[in-house]
TIDO-606861 format. One line per 5 residues: their letters; for each residue x, y, z of N, C-alpha, C, CB. Coordinates in steps of 0.1 Angstrom, whole numbers, plus 5000, padded with zeros to 4 digits. Glycine has a CB too. Example, Ala and Ser with C-alpha at 12.3 -4.5 7.8 and 13.67 -1.06 7.14 Angstrom:
! residues 2
AS	5132 4943 5078 5123 4955 5078 5132 4967 5078 5113 4955 5090  5128 4978 5071 5137 4989 5071 5129 5000 5079 5141 4994 5057
//
This chain:
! residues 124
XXXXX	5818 4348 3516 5812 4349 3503 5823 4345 3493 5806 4363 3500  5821 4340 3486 5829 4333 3467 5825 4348 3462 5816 4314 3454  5833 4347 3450 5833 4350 3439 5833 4340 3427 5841 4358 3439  5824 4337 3416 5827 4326 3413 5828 4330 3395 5817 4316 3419  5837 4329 3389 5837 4334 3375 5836 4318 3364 5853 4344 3373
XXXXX	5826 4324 3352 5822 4317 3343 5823 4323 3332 5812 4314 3345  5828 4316 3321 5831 4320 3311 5822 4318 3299 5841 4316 3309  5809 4324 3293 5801 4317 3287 5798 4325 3269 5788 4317 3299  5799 4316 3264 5796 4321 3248 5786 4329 3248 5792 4310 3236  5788 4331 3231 5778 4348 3233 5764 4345 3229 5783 4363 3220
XXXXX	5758 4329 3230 5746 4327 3221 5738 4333 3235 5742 4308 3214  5725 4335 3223 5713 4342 3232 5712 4332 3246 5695 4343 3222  5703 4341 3256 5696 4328 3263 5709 4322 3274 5690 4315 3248  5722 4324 3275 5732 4315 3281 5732 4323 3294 5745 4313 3274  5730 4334 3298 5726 4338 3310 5722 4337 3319 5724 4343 3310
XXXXX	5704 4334 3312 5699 4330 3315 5695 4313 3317 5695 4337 3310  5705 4306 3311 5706 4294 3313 5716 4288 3325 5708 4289 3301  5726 4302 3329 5732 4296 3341 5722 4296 3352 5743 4304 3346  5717 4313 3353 5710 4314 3363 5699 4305 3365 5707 4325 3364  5692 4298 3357 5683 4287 3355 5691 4275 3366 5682 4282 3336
XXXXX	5699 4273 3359 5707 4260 3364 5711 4260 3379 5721 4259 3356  5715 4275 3381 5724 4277 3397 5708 4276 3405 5735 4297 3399  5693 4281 3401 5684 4282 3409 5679 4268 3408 5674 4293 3407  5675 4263 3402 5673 4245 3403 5684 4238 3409 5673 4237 3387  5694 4240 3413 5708 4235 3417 5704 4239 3438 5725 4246 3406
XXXXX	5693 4247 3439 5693 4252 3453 5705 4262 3453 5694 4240 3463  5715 4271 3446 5720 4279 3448 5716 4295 3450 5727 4275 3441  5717 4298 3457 5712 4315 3460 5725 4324 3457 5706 4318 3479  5723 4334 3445 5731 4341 3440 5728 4352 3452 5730 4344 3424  5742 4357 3454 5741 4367 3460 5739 4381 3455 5748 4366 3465
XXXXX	5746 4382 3445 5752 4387 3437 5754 4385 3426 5757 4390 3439  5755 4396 3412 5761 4389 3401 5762 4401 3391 5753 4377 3395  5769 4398 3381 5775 4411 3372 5780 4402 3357 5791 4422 3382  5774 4404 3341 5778 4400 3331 5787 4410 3322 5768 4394 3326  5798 4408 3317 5802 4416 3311 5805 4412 3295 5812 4421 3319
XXXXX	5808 4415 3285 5813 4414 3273 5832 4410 3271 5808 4427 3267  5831 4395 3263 5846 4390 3264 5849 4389 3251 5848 4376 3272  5860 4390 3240 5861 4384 3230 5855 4372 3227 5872 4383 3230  5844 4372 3220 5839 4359 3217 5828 4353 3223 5848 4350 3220  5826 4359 3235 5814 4355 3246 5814 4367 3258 5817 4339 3255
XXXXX	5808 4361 3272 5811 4368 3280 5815 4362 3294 5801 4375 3280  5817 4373 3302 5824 4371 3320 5812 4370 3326 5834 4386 3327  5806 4361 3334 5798 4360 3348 5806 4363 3361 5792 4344 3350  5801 4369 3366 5805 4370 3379 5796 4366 3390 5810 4381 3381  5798 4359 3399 5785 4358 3406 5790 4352 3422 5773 4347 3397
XXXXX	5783 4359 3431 5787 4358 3445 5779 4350 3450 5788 4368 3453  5781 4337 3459 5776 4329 3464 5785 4327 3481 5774 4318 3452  5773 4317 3489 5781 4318 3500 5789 4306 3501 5773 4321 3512  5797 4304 3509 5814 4298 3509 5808 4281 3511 5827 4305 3526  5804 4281 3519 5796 4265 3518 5786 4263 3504 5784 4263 3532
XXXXX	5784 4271 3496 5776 4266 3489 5789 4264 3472 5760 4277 3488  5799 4267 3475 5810 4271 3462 5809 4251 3455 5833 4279 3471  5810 4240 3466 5814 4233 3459 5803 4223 3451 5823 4227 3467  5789 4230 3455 5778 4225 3451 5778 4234 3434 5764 4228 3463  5782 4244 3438 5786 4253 3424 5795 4248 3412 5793 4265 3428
XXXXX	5804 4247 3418 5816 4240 3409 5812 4229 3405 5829 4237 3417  5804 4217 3412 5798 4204 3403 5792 4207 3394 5791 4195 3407  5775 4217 3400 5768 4218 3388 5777 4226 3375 5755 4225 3391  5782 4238 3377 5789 4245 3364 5801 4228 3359 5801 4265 3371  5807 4223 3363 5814 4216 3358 5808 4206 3349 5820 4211 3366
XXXXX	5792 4202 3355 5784 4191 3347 5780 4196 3336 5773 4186 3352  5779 4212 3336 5769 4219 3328 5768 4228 3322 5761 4222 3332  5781 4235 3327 5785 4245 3318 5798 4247 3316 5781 4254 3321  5807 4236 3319 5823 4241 3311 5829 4246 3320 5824 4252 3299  5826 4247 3336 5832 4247 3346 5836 4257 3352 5838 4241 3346
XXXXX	5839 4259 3361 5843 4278 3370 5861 4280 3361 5848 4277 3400  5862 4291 3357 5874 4295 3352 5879 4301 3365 5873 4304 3339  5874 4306 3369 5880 4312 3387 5874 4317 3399 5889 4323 3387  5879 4318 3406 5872 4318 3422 5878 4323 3430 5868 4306 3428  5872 4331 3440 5881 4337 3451 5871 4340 3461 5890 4352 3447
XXXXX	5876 4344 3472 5869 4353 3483 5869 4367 3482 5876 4352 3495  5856 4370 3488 5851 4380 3487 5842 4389 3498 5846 4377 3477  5844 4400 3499 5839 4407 3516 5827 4416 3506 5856 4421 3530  5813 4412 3520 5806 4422 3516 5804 4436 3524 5795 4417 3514  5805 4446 3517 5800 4457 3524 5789 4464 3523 5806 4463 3524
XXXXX	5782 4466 3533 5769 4468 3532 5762 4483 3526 5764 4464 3547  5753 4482 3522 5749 4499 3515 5744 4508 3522 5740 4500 3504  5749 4509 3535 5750 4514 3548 5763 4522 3551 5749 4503 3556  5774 4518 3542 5786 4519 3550 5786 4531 3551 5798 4514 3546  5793 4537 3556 5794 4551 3561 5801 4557 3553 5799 4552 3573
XXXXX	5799 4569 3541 5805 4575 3535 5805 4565 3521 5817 4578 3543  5797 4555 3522 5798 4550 3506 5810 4545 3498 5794 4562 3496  5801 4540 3491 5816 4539 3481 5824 4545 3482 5816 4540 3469  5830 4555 3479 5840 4565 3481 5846 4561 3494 5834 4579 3481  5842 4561 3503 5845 4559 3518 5855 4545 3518 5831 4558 3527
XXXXX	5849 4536 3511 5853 4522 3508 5871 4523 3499 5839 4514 3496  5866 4529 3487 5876 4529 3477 5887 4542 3483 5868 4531 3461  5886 4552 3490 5898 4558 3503 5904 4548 3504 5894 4563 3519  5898 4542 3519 5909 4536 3529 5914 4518 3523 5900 4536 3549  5910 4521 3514 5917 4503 3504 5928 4511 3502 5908 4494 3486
XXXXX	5926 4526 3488 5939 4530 3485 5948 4533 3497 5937 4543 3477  5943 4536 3506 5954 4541 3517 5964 4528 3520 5946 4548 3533  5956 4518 3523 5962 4507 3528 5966 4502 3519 5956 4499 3534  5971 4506 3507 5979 4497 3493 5972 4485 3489 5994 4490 3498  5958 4485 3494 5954 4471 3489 5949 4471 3472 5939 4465 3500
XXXXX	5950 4460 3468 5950 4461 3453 5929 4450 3454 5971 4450 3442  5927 4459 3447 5907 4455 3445 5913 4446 3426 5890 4480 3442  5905 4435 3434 5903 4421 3419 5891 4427 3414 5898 4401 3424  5881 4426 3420 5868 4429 3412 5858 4432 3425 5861 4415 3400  5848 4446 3418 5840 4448 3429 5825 4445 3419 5844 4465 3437
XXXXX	5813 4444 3424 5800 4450 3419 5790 4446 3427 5796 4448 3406  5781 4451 3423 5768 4454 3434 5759 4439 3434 5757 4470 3425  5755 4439 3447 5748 4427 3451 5733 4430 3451 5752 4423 3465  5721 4420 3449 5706 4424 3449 5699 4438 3462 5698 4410 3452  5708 4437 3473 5703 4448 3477 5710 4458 3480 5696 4446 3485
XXXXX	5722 4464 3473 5732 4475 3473 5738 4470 3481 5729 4489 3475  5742 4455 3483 5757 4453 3493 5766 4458 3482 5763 4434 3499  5780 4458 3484 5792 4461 3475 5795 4446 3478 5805 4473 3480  5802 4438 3466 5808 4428 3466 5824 4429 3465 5803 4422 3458  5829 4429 3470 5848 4429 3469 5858 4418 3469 5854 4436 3481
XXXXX	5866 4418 3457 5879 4409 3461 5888 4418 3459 5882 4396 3454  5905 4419 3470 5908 4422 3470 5924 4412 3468 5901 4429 3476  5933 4419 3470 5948 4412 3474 5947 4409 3488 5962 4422 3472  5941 4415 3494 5946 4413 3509 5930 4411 3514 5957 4428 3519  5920 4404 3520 5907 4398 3526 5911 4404 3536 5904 4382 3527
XXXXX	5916 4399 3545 5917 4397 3561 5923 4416 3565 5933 4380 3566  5931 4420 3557 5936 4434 3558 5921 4445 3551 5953 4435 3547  5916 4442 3543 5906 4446 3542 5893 4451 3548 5905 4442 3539  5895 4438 3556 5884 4438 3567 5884 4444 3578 5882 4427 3572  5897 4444 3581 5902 4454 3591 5904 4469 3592 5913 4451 3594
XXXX	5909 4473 3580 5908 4487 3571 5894 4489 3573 5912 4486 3555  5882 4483 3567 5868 4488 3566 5864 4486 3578 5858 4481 3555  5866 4481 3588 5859 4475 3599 5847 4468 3599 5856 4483 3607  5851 4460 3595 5841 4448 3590 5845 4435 3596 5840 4446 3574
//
């Protein structure tokens, strides 16, 4: 899974004009989370790894283009001990968390410093 960040002014309606764009584009959000930025706002939005470079064209044609991107592990809303359970054994393992938030059906979305140590920590 991507993480895929967009940087989008604060006019009404621009939210809703990505997500317009990414579903006419054939992209399936996995996930996603808007926040408030000086001036506009942060998209965040999880998509799957084959679909990042169909992403990056359309936002580049159309919206001023991905400001950043990473990998990202999901964990399922199953996991054993929850969130909490999650955010333990990351602290234990020194791993440093980029950004987490919730996916359409209570997956956790995660980027971390370390992916591959992560995965192994959660057993995933």
């Amino acid at each position: 899974m991507m993480d895929v960040v967009v940087l989008l002014d604060g006019k009404i309606g621009r939210s809703a004009e990505l997500f317009d764009l990414l579903e006419e584009g054939g992209i399936d959000v996995k996930a996603s989370c808007v926040f408030p930025r000086l001036g506009g706002r942060v998209a965040h939005i999880a998509v799957e790894h084959e679909q990042y470079d169909a992403v990056e064209d359309l936002l580049t044609d159309r919206m001023g283009g991905v400001a950043d991107q990473r990998p990202c592990i999901v964990v399922p809303p199953s996991y054993p001990g929850g969130m909490a359970a999650v955010a333990r054994k990351i602290a234990a393992a020194q791993i440093v968390v980029s950004v987490s938030y919730f996916g359409e059906h209570g997956e956790l979305e995660l980027a971390t410093s370390d992916g591959e140590k992560t995965r192994l920590v959660l057993g995933l």
